[in-house]
C-alpha positions in Angstrom: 2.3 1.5 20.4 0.5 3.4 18.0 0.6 4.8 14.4 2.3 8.1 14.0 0.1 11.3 13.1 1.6 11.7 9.8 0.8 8.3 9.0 -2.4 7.8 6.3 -4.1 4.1 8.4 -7.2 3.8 5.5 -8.8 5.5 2.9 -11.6 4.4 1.4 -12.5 5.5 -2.2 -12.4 4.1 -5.7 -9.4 4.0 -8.1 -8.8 7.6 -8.3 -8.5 7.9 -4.8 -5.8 4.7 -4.9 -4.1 6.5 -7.5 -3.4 9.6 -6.5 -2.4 8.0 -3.3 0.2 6.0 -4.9 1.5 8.7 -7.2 2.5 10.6 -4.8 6.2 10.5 -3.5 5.8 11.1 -0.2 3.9 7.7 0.2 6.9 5.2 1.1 4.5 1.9 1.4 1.7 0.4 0.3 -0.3 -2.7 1.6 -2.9 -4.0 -1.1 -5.7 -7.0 -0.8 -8.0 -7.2 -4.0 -7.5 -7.7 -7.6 -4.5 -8.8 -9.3 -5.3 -6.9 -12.0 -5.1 -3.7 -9.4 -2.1 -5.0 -7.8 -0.2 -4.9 -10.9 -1.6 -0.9 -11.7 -0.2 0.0 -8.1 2.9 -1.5 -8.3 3.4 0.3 -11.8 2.4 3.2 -10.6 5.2 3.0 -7.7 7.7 1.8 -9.8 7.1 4.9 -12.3 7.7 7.7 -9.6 11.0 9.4 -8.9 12.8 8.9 -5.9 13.2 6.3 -3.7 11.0 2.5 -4.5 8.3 2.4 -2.1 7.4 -1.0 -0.1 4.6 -2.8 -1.8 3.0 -5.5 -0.3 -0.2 -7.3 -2.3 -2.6 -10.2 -1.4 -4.2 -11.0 -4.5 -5.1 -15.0 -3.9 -8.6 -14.0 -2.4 -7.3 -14.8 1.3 -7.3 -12.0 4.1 -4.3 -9.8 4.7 -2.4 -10.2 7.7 0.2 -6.9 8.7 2.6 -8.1 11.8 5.0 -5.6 13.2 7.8 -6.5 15.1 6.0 -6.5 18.3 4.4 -9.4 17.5 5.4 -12.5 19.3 6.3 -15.9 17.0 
């Protein structure tokens, strides 16, 4: 399968880049690895917006993310 067109896969950039991204409510999930202290900006930040809460998902312990979809076998 792949990702759908309207879909946003990476963008690199500093924190202004992450926090416009975040701020906007059309984003409806975020996956995060780095800094706690960031983690807890973002998840701020999504909590803060109107409309619907977004997914957030954060690795902060200094291991390597990991996103499984449901193809994935056990």
């Amino acid at each position: 399968s792949s990702v759908p067109t309207g879909a946003v896969q990476f963008v690199p950039g500093g924190g202004a880049v992450g926090a416009a991204l975040t701020a906007d409510p059309r984003i409806a999930g975020v996956a995060f690895t780095g800094s706690t202290t960031t983690a807890r900006a973002i998840n701020r930040t999504l909590a803060g917006r109107d409309g619907p809460l977004a997914l957030f998902v954060a690795e902060t312990g200094g291991q390597n993310a990991m996103i499984v979809d449901a193809s994935a076998q056990p």
